[in-house]
N, C-alpha and C positions, 0 to 999 in steps of 0.2 A: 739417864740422869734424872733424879727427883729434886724436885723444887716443893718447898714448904710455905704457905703462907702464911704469914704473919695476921693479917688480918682478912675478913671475909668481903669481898666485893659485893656494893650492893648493884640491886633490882635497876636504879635510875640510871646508871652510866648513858643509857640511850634515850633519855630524852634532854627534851633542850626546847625552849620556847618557842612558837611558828607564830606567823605573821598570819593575820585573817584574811580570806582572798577579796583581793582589791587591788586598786591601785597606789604606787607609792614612787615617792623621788627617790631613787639610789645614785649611789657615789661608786663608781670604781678605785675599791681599792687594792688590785694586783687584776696582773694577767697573767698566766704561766702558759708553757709550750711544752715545759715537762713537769716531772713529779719531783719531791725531795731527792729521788734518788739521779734524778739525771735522767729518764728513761721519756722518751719525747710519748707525748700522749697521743695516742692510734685506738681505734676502734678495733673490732676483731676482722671489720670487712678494708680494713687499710686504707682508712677515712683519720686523717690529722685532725683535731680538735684543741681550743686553746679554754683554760679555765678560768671565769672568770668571776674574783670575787667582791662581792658587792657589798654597802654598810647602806641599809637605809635609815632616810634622813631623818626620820620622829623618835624614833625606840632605836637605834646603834646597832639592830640585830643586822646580823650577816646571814648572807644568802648566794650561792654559789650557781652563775649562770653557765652553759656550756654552749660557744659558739664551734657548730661542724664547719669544716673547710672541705664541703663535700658541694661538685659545679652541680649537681640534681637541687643542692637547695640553698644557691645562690643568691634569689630573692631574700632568705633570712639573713645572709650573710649581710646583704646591701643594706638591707632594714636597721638591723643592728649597728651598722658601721652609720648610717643617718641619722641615727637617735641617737650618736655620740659625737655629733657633729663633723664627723670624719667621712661626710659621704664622699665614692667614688665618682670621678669621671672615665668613661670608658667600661670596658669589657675587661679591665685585668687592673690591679691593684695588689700594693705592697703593702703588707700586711707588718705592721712591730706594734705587738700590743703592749709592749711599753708606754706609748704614745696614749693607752688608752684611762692610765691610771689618773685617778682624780678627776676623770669629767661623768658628768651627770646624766642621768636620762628617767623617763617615767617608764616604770614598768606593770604590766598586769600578771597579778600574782595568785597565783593556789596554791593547794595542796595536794600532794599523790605521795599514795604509796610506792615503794620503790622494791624492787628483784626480792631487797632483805626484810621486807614485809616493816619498816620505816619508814613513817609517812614523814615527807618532807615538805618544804616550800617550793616552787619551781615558778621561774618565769615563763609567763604565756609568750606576753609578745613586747615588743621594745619601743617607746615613741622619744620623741625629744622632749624637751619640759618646755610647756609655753612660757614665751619672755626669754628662754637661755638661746635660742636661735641666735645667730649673728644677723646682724644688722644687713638686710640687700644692700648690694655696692651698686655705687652709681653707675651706668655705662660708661665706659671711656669714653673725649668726645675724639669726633674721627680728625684725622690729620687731615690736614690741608692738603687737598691732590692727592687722597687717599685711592682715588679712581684711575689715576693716572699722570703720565707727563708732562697734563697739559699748563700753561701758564695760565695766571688771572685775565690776561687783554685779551685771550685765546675768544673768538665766534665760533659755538659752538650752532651748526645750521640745523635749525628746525624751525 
């Protein structure tokens, strides 16, 4: 089959403005689990990964972060899931990065080339943004005979 074009494509198709490395407030704007086609995103060593795309807050540029769901590097997962205020409790967590759209975090950001020899933007590492923290809760206070059956007229011997 021959295809003719009409007009000649240029030289630029592949760039597109980058962000200078540093640090910046980004927004999550999507989380995906798969691609347009439906196909759940896996590494080739069968490591699930979710994409996650980001608009920072000065210049609107977008910037595409990639969280592995790989247990060798769980500390990032945890770090990540903290700086979006979504930290876990415990050893296992339910992951819907749905949950994760439209909240904030501070990221440190470079540059690198990539496989296709285009150099991109990439997130180093992921913090929470000071001031977006939630507020410490107060302690519950404890119930009354929280220790026990005993009554208030109770002598307690010591």
């Amino acid at each position: 089959m021959k295809f003719k074009f009409n007009e000649t494509p240029s030289d630029d198709s592949g760039s597109f403005e980058l962000l200078e490395p540093g640090n910046y407030s980004l927004t999550i704007s999507g989380a995906f689990t798969e691609n347009k086609e439906g196909k759940k995103y896996i590494k080739n060593d069968g490591t699930e990964f979710i994409r996650v795309s980001c608009v920072e807050k000065e210049s609107g540029l977008r910037i595409n972060h990639f969280v592995f769901l790989d247990p060798g590097q769980s500390k990032k997962v945890y770090y990540f899931l903290k700086a979006i205020d979504l930290e876990p409790s415990g050893h296992e967590v339910d992951i819907d990065p749905q949950q994760w759209v439209g909240r904030m975090f501070r990221g440190k950001i470079d540059k690198k080339t990539g496989n296709d020899g285009i150099v991109r933007n990439v997130i180093l590492t992921c913090n929470p943004i000071p001031g977006e923290q939630p507020e410490p809760k107060d302690p519950e206070p404890l119930k009354k005979n929280s220790w026990g059956d005993l009554d208030e007229d109770d002598d307690v011997p010591f």
